[in-house]
Each structure stands twice: as C-alpha cells, then as structure tokens.
C-alpha positions as CSV (number, residue, x, y, z in Angstrom):
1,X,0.0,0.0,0.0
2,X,1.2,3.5,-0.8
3,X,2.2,5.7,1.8
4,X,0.5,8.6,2.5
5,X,1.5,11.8,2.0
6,X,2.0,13.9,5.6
7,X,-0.8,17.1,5.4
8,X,1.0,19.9,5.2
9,X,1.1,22.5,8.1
10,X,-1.6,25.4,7.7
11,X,-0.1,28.2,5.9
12,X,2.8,26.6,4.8
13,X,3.7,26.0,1.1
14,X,5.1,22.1,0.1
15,X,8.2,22.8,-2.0
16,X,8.9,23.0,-5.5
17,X,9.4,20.1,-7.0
18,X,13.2,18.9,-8.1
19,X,14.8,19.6,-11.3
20,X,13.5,17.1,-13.7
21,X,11.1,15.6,-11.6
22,X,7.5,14.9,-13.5
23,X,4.9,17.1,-12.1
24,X,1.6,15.5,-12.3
25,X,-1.7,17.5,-14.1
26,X,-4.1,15.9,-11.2
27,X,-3.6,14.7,-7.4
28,X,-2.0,11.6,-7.4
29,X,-4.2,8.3,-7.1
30,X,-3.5,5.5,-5.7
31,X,-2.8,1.6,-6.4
32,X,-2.6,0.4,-9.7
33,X,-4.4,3.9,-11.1
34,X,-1.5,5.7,-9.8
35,X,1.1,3.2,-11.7
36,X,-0.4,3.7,-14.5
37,X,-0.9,7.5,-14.1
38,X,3.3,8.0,-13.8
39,X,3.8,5.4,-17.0
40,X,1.7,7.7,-19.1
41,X,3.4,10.4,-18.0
42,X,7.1,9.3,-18.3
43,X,5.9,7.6,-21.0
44,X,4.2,10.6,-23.0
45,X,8.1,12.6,-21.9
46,X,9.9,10.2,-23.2
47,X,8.4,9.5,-26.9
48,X,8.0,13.5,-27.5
49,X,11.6,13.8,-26.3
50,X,11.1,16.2,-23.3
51,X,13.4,13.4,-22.1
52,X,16.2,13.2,-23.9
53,X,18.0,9.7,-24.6
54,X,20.7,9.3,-21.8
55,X,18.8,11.1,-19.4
56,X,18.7,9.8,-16.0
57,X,15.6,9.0,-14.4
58,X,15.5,9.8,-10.7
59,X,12.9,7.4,-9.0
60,X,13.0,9.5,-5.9
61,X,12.2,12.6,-7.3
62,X,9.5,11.0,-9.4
63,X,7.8,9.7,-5.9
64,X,8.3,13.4,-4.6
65,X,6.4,15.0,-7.7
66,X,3.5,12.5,-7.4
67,X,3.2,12.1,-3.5
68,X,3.9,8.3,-3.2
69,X,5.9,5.6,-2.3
70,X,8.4,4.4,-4.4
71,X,6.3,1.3,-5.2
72,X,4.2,2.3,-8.1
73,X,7.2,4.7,-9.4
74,X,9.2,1.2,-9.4
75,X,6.3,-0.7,-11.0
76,X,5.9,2.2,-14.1
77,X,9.8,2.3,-14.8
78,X,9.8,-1.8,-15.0
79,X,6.8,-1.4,-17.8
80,X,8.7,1.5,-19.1
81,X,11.8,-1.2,-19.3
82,X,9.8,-3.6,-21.1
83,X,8.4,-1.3,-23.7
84,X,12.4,-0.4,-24.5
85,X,12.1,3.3,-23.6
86,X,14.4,3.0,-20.0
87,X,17.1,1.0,-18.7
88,X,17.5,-0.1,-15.9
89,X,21.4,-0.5,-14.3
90,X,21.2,-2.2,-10.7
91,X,23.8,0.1,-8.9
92,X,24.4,2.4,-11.3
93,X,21.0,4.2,-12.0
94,X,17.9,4.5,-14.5
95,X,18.6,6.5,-18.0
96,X,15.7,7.0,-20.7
97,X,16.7,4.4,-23.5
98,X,18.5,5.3,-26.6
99,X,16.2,4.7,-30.3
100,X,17.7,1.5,-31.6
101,X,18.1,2.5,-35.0
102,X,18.4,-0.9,-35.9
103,X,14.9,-1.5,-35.1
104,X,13.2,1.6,-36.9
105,X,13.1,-0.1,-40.5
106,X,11.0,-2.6,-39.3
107,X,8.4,-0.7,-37.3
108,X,7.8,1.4,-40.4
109,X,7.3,-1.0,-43.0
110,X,4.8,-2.7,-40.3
111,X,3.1,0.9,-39.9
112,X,3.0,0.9,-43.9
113,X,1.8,-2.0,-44.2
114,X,-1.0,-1.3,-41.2
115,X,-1.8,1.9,-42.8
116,X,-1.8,1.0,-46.6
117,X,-4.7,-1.3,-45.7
118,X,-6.3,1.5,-43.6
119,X,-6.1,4.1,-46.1
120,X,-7.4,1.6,-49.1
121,X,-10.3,0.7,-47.2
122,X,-11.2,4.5,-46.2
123,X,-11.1,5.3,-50.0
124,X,-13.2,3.1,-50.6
125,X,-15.9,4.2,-48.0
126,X,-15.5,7.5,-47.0
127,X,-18.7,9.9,-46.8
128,X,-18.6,13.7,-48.0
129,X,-19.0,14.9,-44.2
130,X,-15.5,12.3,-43.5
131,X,-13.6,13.6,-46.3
132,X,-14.4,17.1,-44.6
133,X,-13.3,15.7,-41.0
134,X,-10.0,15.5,-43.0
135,X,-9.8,18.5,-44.4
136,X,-10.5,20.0,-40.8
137,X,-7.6,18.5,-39.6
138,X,-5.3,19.4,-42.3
139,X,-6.4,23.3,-41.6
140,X,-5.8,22.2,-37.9
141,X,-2.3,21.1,-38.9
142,X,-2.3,24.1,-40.9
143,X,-2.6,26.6,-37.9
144,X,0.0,24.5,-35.6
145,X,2.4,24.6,-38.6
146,X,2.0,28.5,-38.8
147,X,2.6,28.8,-35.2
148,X,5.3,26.4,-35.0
149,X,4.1,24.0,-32.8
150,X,5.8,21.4,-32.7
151,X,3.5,19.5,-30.2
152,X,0.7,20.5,-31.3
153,X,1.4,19.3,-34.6
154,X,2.1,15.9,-33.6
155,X,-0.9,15.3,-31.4
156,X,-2.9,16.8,-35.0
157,X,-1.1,14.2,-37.5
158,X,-1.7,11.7,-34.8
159,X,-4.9,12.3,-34.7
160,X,-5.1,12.9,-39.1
161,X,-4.0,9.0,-39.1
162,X,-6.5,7.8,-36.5
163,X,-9.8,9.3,-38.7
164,X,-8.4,7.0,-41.2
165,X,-8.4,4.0,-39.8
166,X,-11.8,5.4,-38.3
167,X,-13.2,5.8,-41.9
168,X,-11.8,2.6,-43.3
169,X,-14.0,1.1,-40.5
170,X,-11.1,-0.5,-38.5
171,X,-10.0,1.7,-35.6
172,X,-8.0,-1.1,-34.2
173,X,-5.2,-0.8,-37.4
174,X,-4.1,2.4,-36.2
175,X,-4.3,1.1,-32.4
176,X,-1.9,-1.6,-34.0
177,X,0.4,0.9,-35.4
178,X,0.6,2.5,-32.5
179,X,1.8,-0.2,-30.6
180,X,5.1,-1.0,-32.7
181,X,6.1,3.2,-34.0
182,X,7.1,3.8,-30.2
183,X,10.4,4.1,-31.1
184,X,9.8,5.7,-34.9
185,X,7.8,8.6,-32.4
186,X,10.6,9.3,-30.8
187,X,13.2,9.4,-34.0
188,X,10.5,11.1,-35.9
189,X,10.7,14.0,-33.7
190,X,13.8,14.7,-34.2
191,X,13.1,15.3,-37.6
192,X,9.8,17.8,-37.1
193,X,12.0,21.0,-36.7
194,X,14.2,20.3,-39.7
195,X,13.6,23.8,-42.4
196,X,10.5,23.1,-44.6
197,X,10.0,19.5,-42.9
198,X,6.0,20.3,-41.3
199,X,5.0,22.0,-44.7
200,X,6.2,18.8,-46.7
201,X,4.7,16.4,-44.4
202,X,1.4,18.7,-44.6
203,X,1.8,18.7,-48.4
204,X,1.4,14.7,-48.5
205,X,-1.2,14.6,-46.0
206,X,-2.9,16.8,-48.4
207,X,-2.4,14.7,-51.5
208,X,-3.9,11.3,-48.8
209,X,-7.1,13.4,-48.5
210,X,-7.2,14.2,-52.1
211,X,-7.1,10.8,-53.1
212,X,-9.7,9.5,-50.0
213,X,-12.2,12.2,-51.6
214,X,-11.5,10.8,-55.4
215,X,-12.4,7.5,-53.8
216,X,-8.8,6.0,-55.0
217,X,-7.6,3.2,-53.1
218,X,-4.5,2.2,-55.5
219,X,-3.0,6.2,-55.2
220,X,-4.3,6.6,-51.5
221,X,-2.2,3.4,-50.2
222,X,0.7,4.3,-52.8
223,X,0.6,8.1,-51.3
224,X,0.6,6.8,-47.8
225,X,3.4,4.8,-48.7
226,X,5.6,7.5,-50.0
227,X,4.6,9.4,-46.9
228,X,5.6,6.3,-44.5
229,X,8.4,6.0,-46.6
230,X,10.2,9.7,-45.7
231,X,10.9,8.2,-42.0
232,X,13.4,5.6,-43.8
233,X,15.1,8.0,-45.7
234,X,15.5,10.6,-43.4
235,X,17.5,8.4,-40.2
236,X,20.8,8.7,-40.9
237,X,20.1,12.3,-41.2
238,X,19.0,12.5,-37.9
239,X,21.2,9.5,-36.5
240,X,24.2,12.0,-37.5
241,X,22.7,15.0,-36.3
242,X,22.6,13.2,-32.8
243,X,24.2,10.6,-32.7
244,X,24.2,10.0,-29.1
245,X,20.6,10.0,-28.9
246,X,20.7,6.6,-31.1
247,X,22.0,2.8,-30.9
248,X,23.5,0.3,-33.2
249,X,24.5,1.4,-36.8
C-alpha cells in the first residue's frame, strides 16, 4: 500500500518540486491507477523527447512529484523497461533508453503495411461529411504549422491518421500501429524541426485526402506509402545530427 502523503502544516507552502522531476496535471491516485498515471506520463516525456535519450531517471524525485511511495514509481519504470524506452542498471542508475536504429526499418514498414490497408479501405468508404473531418484536420495542422508547434502538430497528425483508420471502418489498425512506431515517435521528432520538414509532411497529407475524396484506393495506399516511406530515408540524417541519442548502426 502506498504511503500517505503527511498534510502539510496550515499556511505553509510544500516545496517545489526537483529539477527534472515529473509534475503530475491531477492529485495523485492510488494503487494500480496511480502506476499507470506516472507510466503515461514518463511515458508521454519520453516519446515527444522532453526526455532526452541518456537522461537519467530519478525514481526519488518521481515519488516526490507525485506524493507516493516508491512502489508504483518502481512498477511504471519496469513497464517502461519492457516497452524499451528506460534502462534499468542495478547500482548504477535509470537513463531514458536510446532509439535503436536498428529496429526503426521494421516498425515502419509494419506501420506501412497497417496503414496501406487503412487508407485503401477508407477510400473506398469515406462519406462527404469524412472527407471534410479530413480537411479539418489538415487546416488544424495548418494553424500548428504557422505557429510552430511542434507538439501540437504531432498530437494533430496523430490524430489525421486515427480518422483514417476510423473511416476505413477499422479503428484497431491504427491502435496496432501505435503499438510498434514507439520508437519511430521518438526518432520522428527529431526530424519535425528540420527547415521546410512540417510543410512537406502537410503537403502529403494533403495529397492522402485528395485521393480519400476521389475515392482512390491504388494512389491513397501508394501516397501513404511515400509518406511512410520519408521516415526511412531521413535516419541517418537525424542519427548523425545526434548521434548519441541513437543505438547500433
């Protein structure tokens, strides 16, 4: 059982939390709700690279920020070490994993693959009123673009791929995807702020929609797959941009 966290004394302040610590957006819950509360949240810092590869992960300071015990902290840093995205050194300390580059060519042709089906399949069914769901979203990715947010526009392109698998009538492709690009998430945000690199990926979600609304299943899944295919091409750009954010060759 978690320990409970001392009430602090009237008046009094508690202190800031510590310099990296996670800072939680509710009041900390308890048993297994609170586990899971501090994996999504090291887990949602760690894809979108607010923690950097290499980091170290403090489990102390995590408990602190959260106002537990250091039982659910440990429990949500071992899933984290099963999922790849932290190691774990007895003695030594917890760092946020490095992307296994080695591993990235195979998550994206399984996301191609996912998605080329996805996109066929909404080509073939999508209504006027889901076609113009898209096109909100590209004007969506549109503003985040202009204002260069970088988070913003991620959450929006997520979001852009989900409607499609919604539309093709099987949600659960893109809840597939999802579960292998972990570590093409974190790579591929390396890559967002590169000059000119949101408008191009705008430009080609454009060209998905266009195809979508001409009800073209062949040029929708061969547009996806150029689309998918820019992530190959562009890591050993970002491998040699930062190259200690990255593993094996």
């Amino acid at each position: 059982m978690d320990t409970p966290t001392p009430p602090m004394p009237a008046g009094s302040k508690r202190p800031a939390p510590p310099r990296g610590a996670v800072k939680p957006s509710r009041g900390p819950a308890r048993g297994a709700s609170t586990m899971g509360t501090i994996h999504r949240s090291l887990r949602a810092d760690i894809v979108e690279m607010r923690r950097k590869p290499g980091e170290p992960i403090v489990e102390k300071h995590i408990a602190e920020a959260f106002g537990v015990s250091r039982t659910p902290v440990r429990e949500a840093l071992q899933r984290l070490a099963d999922e790849g995205l932290i190691e774990i050194f007895p003695q030594v300390g917890t760092f946020v994993a490095r992307i296994p580059v080695n591993a990235l060519p195979e998550a994206i042709v399984i996301r191609t693959s996912l998605e080329g089906t996805a996109v066929r399949h909404a080509a073939q069914r999508a209504t006027g009123s889901q076609v113009a769901g898209l096109r909100a979203n590209l004007v969506l990715q549109q503003e985040t673009v202009q204002d260069g947010d970088l988070d913003a526009f991620h959450e929006a392109d997520e979001r852009f791929h989900a409607l499609i698998a919604e539309i093709a009538g099987y949600p659960r492709l893109w809840s597939m995807a999802q579960q292998v690009k972990v570590q093409v998430d974190r790579y591929r945000r390396l890559t967002l702020p590169e000059p000119g690199r949101l408008a191009h990926v705008l430009a080609e979600h454009a060209g998905i929609v266009d195809a979508i609304a001409d009800a073209d299943p062949a040029l929708a899944a061969d547009r996806m797959a150029v689309h998918l295919d820019g992530l190959l091409t562009s890591i050993p750009l970002a491998q040699g941009a930062n190259p200690f954010f990255f593993t094996g060759s």
